[in-house]
N, C-alpha and C positions, 0 to 999 in steps of 0.2 A: 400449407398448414391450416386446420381445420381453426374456427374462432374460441380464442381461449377465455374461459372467465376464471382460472385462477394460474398462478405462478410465483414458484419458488425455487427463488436464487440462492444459491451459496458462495459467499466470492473470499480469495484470500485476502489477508493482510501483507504487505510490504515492506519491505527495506532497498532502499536506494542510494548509488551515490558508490558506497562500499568503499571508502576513501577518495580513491583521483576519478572515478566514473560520474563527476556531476551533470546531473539531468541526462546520464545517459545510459548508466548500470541498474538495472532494477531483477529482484530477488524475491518471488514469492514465498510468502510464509504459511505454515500449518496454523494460523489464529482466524477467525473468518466473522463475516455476517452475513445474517440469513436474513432476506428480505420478502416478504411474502406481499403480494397485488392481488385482490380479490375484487370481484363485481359484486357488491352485496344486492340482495336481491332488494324488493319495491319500498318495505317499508322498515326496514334494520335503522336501529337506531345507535348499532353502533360506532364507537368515536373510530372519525375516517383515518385517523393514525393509533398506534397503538405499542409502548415500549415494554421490554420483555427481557429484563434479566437487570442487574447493579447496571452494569455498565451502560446501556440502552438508556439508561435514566439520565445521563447528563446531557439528552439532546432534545427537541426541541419537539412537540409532539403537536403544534401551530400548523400554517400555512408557510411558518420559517424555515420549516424542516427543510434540509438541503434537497433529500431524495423528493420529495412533494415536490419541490419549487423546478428542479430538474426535470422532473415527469411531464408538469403542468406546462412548463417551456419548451415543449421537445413534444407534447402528446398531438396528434395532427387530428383528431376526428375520429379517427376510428371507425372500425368496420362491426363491430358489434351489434347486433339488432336488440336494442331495447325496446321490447314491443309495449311497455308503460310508456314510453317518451324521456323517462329521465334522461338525465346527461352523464355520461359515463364521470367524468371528471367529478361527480356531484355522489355516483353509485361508487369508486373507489376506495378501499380499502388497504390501509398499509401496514404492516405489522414487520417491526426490527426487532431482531434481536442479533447482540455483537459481544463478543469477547474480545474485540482489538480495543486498544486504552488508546483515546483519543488524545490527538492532539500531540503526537509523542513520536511522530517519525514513522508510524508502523502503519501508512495508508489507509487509514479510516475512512477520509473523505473522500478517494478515490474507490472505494467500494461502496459508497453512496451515490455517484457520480455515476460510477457503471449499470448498478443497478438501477436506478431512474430512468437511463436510455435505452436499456435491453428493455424494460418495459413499456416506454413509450412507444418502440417500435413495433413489441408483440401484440400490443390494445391498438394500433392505428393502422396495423394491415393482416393481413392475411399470409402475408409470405412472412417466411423466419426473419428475425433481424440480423443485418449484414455485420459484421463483425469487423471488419476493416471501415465502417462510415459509423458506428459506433466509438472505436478506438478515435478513429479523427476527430470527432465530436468530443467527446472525453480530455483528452488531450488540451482541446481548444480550451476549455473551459478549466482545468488545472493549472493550464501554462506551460505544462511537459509533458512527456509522452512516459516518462519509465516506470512511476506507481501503477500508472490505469494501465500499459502496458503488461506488464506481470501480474496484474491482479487476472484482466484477465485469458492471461493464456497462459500462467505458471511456468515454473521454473525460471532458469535464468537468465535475463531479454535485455541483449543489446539495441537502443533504440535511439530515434535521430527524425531527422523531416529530410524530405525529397527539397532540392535545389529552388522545383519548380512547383507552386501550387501548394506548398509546407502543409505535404502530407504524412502522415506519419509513417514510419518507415521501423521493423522490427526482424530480427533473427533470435529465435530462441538455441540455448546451448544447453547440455544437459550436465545437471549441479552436481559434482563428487559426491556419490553417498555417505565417503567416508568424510568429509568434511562437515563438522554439525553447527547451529545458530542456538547461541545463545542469548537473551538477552537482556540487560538492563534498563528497568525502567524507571526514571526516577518519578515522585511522588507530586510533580509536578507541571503543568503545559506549557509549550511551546507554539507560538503558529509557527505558520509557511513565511508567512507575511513579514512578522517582526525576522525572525531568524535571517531573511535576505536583504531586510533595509541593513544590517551588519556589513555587507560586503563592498568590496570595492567596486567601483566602474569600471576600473582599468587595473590589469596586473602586467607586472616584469614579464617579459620574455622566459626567462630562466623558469617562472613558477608555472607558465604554460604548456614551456618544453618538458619540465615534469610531469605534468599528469598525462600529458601524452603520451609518454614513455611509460609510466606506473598504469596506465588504463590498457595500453596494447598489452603489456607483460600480463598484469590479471585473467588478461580473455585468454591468451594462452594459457596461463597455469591453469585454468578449467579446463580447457580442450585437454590440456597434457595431463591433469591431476598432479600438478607438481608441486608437492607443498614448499618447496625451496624457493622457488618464481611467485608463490603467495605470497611469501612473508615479507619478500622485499616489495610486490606490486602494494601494496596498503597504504599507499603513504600520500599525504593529498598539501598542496600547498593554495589550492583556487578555494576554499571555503572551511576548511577547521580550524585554521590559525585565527579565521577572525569572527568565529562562533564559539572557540572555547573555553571566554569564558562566561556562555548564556548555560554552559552545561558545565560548571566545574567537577561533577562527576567523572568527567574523561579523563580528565590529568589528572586524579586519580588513581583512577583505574590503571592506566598507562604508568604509574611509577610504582604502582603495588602488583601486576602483572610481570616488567621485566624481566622476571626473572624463570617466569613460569611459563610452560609449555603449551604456549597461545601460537596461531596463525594470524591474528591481528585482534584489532580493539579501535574500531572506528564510532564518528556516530552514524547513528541509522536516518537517514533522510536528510534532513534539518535539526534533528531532535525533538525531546530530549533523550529520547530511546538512545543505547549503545547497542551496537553490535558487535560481538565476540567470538569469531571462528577459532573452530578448536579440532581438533584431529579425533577421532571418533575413540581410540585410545587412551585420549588425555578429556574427554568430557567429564567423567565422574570426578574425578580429580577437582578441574576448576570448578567445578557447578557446585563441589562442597566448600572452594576456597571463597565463590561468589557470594555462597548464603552467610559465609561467615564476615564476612567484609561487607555486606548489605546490615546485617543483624548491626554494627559497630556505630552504625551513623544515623544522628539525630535523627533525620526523617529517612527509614528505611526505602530503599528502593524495592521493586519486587524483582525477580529472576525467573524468569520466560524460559522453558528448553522445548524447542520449536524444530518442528521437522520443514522442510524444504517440501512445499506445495506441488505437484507437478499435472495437477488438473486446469487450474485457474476458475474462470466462470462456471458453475453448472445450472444449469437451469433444468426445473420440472415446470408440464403445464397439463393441466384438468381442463 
């Protein structure tokens, strides 16, 4: 691959977890950011980050910025001929822009995280970047492999670490069409961080032996498209009992839902996002019963109706 001086990513946003699949179900979403790396030429003055839309504005446009700090950590020298002598690091240009609501379950930061190492790797060599030492890297630096797994190879990615060498390890499966995402988001953040000092060191056997069982069922009901083996796989006892109530949204939703023609109603990641599978049937339905039950509370949440990703990464380069 010839040496690039511009590139532009597009990577999905996420949803993980999907009830009992902790740290190992993850679900691309149609919400995305677009990250653009440019070599400005000798004497451009402009600012080497650059935010692009509401949402792009609540990050950090410094040397804080995740994706900067990622790139600069990960960029190796680079094969670029600057024949003024500048330093690439010094000539880079970054411009975000995102429609994923941070901080909310829905893989923001794992599309930040992706994008910084697909670029590090495109500016510091000549050859394409590896996509499986990308994801390992990602990975490392998340803590888990199933956001940055799905963001980038879309659709829907069972994922894990090898025995030996905790390398990451993925199979993608292809997501029921007729099954749609909805989602709820509330008005409010959550990290990764706080959400998991919540949890226990140690669980019962029984709540193990459950998600075990509710996580193999799941993978089948997508292989099968079986909306019957959904509605029972949903059910998670290793992390929402004692997350919800950072998002009392869910019990919510969950006692104003039963009665209605839902495939489930988990949170999405950590939160505070919910996620809401619904049978492509009964979409219009909910997604009017959602606005109207969003509309009802003090701080409205918003309602996302989001198609199932099935690209993941794309990358252009000039």
């Amino acid at each position: 691959m010839k040496s690039v001086r511009k590139l532009t990513m597009q990577l999905p946003g996420s949803t993980t977890n999907l009830g009992p699949g902790f740290d190992t179900l993850g679900l691309a979403l149609g919400v995305y950011t677009t990250v653009t790396f440019e070599l400005a030429s000798k004497n451009d003055s402009q600012a080497f980050i650059t935010l692009k839309g509401p949402v792009a504005q609540g990050l950090s446009a410094t040397e804080e910025n995740l994706i900067y700090r990622v790139f600069r950590e990960n960029f190796s020298g680079g094969s670029l001929d600057t024949t003024d002598g500048a330093k690439i690091l010094e000539r880079m240009r970054i411009t975000i822009e995102t429609d994923i609501p941070l901080a909310r379950g829905l893989g923001s930061s794992s599309t930040a995280i992706l994008a910084a190492l697909w670029a590090a790797q495109t500016f510091s060599s000549t050859a394409p970047p590896d996509p499986d030492q990308v994801l390992a890297t990602a990975a490392r630096l998340e803590g888990h492999p199933d956001n940055v797994a799905a963001c980038l190879m879309g659709g829907f990615i069972i994922s894990g670490y090898t025995q030996k060498g905790h390398r990451a390890l993925t199979t993608r499966l292809d997501w029921p069409d007729k099954w749609h995402t909805l989602v709820v988001v509330p008005p409010y953040e959550l990290s990764t961080a706080e959400a998991r000092q919540v949890l226990p060191r140690r669980v019962e056997m029984v709540q193990a032996v459950n998600n075990i069982q509710r996580t193999g069922l799941l993978i089948a009901a997508v292989v099968k498209g079986d909306d019957d083996i959904l509605k029972e796989a949903l059910s998670d006892q290793l992390h929402e009992p004692y997350r919800i109530h950072l998002v009392p949204e869910l019990a919510d939703l969950r006692r104003a839902l039963v009665t209605m023609p839902v495939l489930g109603c988990v949170l999405s990641g950590a939160g505070s996002s919910i996620l809401i599978l619904v049978h492509e049937k009964y979409k219009a339905e909910i997604k009017t019963y959602l606005n109207e039950w969003a509309e009802k509370r003090q701080h409205k949440p918003r309602i996302l109706d989001l198609t199932v990703d099935k690209k993941g990464l794309v990358a252009n380069y000039e």
